[in-house]
C-alpha positions as CSV (number, residue, x, y, z in Angstrom):
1,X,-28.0,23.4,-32.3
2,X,-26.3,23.9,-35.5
3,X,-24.0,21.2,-37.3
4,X,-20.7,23.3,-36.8
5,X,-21.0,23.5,-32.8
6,X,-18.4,20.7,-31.6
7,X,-20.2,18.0,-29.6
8,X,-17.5,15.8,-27.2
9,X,-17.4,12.2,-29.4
10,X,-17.4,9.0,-27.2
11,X,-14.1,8.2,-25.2
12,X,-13.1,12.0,-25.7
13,X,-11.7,13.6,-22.9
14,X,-13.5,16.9,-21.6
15,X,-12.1,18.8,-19.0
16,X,-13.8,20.9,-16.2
17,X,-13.2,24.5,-16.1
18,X,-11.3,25.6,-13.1
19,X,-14.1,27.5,-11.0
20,X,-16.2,23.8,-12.1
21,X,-13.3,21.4,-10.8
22,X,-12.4,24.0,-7.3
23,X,-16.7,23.8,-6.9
24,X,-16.9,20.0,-7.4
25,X,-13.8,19.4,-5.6
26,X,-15.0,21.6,-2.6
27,X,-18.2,19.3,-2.3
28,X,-16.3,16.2,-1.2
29,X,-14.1,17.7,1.1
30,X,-16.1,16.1,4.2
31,X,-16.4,13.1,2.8
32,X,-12.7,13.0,1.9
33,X,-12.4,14.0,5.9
34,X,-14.3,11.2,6.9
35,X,-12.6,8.5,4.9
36,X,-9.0,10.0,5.7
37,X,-9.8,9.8,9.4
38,X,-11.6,6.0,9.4
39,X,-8.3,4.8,7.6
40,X,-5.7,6.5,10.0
41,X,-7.8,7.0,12.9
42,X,-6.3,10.1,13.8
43,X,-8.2,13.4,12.9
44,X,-4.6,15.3,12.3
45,X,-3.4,12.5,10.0
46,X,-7.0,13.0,8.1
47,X,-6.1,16.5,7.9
48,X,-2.7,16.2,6.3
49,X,-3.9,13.2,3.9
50,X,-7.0,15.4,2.6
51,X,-4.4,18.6,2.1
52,X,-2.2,16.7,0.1
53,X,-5.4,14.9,-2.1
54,X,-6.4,18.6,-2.5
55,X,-3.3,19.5,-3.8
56,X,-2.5,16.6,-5.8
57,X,-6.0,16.6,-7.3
58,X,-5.9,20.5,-8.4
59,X,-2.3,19.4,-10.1
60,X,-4.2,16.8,-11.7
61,X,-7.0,18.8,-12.5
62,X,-6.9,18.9,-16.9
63,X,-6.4,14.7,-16.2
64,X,-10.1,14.7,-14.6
65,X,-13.3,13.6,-16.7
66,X,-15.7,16.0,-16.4
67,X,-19.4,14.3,-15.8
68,X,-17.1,11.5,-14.1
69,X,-17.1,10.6,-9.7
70,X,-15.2,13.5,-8.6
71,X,-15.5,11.4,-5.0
72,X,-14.2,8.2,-6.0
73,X,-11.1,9.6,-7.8
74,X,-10.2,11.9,-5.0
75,X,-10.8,8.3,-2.7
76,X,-8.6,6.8,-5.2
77,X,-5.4,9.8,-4.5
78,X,-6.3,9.8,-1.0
79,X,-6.2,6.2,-0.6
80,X,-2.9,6.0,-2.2
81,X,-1.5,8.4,0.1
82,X,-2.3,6.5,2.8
83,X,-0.6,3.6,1.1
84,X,2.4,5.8,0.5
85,X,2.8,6.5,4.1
86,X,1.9,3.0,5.8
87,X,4.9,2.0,3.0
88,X,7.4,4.9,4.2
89,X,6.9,3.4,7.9
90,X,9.4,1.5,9.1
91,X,7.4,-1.1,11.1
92,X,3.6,-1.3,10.4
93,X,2.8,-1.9,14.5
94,X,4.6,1.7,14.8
95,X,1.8,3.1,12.7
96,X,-1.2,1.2,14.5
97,X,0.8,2.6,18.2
98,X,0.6,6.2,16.3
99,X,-2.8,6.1,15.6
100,X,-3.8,4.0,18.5
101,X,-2.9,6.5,20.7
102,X,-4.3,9.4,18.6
103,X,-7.9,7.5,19.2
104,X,-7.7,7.1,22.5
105,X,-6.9,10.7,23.4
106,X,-10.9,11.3,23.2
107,X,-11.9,13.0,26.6
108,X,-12.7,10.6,29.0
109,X,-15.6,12.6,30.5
110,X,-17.6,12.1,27.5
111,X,-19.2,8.6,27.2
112,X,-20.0,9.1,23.3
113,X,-16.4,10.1,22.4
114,X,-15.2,6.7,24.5
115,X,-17.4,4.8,22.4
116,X,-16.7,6.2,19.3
117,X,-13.1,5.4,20.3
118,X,-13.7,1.3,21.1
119,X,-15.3,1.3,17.8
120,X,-12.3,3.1,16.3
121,X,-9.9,1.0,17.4
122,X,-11.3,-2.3,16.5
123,X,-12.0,-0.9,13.0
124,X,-8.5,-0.3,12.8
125,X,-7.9,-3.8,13.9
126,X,-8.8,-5.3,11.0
127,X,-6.5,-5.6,8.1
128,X,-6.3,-2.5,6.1
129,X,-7.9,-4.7,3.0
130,X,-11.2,-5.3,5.0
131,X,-10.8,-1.9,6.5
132,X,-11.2,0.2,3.6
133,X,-13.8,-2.1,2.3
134,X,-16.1,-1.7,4.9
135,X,-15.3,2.3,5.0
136,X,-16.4,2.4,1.2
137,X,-19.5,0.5,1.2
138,X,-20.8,0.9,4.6
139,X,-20.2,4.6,5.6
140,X,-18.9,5.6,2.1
141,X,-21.9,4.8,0.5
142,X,-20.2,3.3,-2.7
143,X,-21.2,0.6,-4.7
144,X,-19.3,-2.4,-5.0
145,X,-18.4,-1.6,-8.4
146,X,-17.1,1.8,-7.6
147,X,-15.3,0.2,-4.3
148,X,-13.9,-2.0,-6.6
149,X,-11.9,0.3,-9.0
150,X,-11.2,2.7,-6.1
151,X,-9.2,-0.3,-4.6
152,X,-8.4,-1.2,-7.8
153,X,-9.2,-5.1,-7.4
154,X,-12.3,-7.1,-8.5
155,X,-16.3,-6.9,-7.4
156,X,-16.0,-10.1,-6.0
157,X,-12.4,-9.4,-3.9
158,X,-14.7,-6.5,-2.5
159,X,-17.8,-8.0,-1.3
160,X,-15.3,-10.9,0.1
161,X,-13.8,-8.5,1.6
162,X,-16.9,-6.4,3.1
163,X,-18.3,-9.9,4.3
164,X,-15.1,-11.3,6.3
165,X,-14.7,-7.5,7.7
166,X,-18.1,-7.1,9.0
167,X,-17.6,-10.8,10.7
168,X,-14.0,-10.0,12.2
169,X,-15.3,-6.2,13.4
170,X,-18.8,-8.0,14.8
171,X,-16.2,-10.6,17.0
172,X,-13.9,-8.0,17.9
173,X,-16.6,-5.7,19.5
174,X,-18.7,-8.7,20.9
175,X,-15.4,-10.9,21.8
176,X,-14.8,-8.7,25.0
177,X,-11.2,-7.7,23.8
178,X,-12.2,-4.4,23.2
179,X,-15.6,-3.8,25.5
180,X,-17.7,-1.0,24.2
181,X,-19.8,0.8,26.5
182,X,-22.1,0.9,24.0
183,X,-22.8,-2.7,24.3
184,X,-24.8,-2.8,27.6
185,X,-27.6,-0.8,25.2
186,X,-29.6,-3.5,23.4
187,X,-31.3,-1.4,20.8
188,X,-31.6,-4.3,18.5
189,X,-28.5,-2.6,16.2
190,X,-25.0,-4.6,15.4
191,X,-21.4,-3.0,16.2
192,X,-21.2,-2.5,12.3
193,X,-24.5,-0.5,12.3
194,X,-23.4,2.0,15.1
195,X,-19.7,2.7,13.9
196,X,-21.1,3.1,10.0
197,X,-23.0,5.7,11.4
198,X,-20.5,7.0,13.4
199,X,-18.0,7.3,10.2
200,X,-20.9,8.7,8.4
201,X,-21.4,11.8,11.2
202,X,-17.5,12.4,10.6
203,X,-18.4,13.6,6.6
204,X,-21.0,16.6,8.6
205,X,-18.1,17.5,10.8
C-alpha cells in the first residue's frame, strides 16, 4: 500500500456506501421485527415502528459509522419511536388496552398461539424499563454493555434491571394471575426460558 492512499485516522468518521448501508440495513430487519413487536405487543404496531426506523435510518444514513452495530443503532431509533408514541398517548393504560387486545386476538384453536399470548401479556406487564431490558439481553442477544448505551443508562441500571424483570415476569407467570397452559408441562425450563425463545422465533418470521 503506498504512502499517498488515505487510511481513515482514529475517531474519523467513515461512511458506508449506499448499496453497503441498504445491505447491512436489510440484515436486521427481523430482528428489528422482533424487538418492535416484544415492546408493543402488537405485530401491526411492529410493523409501523420498523417502517419508520427504516426510513429514519436511510435519512440518517451519512451519520452512521461504518464497521459500527448497525443492530444496536437501528434498536436505538426504534426504541425511541416507541418512546415517542407511549409519550403522544394520552393515558398509558390506553396503550396497554391497545396492545392487550392486539395479543389476545391469537386464534384460540391453536394451543401454541394462546401460550405465546399468556407470555406476551405478562411481558408487557412489567414496566417498560425491565421490559426492554429483558428483550435486549435475553432474546436480543446483547451484551449488557451494548443494552446499556441502546437504553442509554448505565451497565449496572441494566443488569438491575434484567434481574428484578426476570423475578416480576417468573411471579407473574407462576402467580396464577395470568395461567399459561404452558405451565402444566414440567420440562425442567422457567417462564423466562420459554418466552426468550419465543421472542427469538419472532426475528425468523
Amino acid at each position: 500500500m503506498s504512502d499517498t492512499e488515505h487510511q481513515p485516522g482514529e475517531g474519523e468518521h467513515v461512511a458506508l456506501s449506499d448499496p453497503e448501508f441498504k445491505e447491512q440495513l436489510a440484515l436486521v430487519i427481523p430482528h428489528l421485527r422482533a424487538f418492535g413487536r416484544s415492546l408493543s405487543g402488537s405485530r401491526d404496531l411492529a410493523d409501523d415502528l420498523v417502517q419508520e426506523t427504516l426510513m429514519k435510518a436511510w435519512a440518517a444514513r451519512q451519520r452512521f459509522q461504518a464497521g459500527t452495530n448497525m443492530r444496536a443503532w437501528t434498536f436505538i431509533i426504534l426504541r425511541n419511536l416507541y418512546l415517542s408514541q407511549m409519550r403522544r398517548a394520552r393515558f398509558k393504560g390506553e396503550w396497554d388496552d391497545l396492545v392487550a387486545d392486539r395479543i389476545l386476538a391469537a386464534p384460540a384453536s391453536q394451543d401454541r398461539h394462546v401460550e405465546l399470548a399468556d407470555m406476551q401479556r405478562a411481558l408487557l406487564h412489567l414496566p417498560q424499563p425491565q421490559r426492554e431490558a429483558l428483550i435486549l439481553v435475553g432474546a436480543g442477544g446483547f451484551a449488557y454493555e451494548e443494552a446499556a448505551e441502546i437504553c442509554g443508562v448505565a451497565v449496572g441500571t441494566i443488569k438491575s434491571r434484567v434481574a428484578r424483570g426476570r423475578v416480576a415476569l417468573e411471579a407473574l407467570m407462576n402467580g396464577g394471575d395470568l395461567p399459561s397452559r404452558a405451565s402444566s408441562e414440567s420440562d425442567g425450563r422457567s417462564a423466562l426460558d420459554t418466552i426468550m425463545d419465543e421472542v427469538d422465533d419472532l426475528s425468523r418470521d
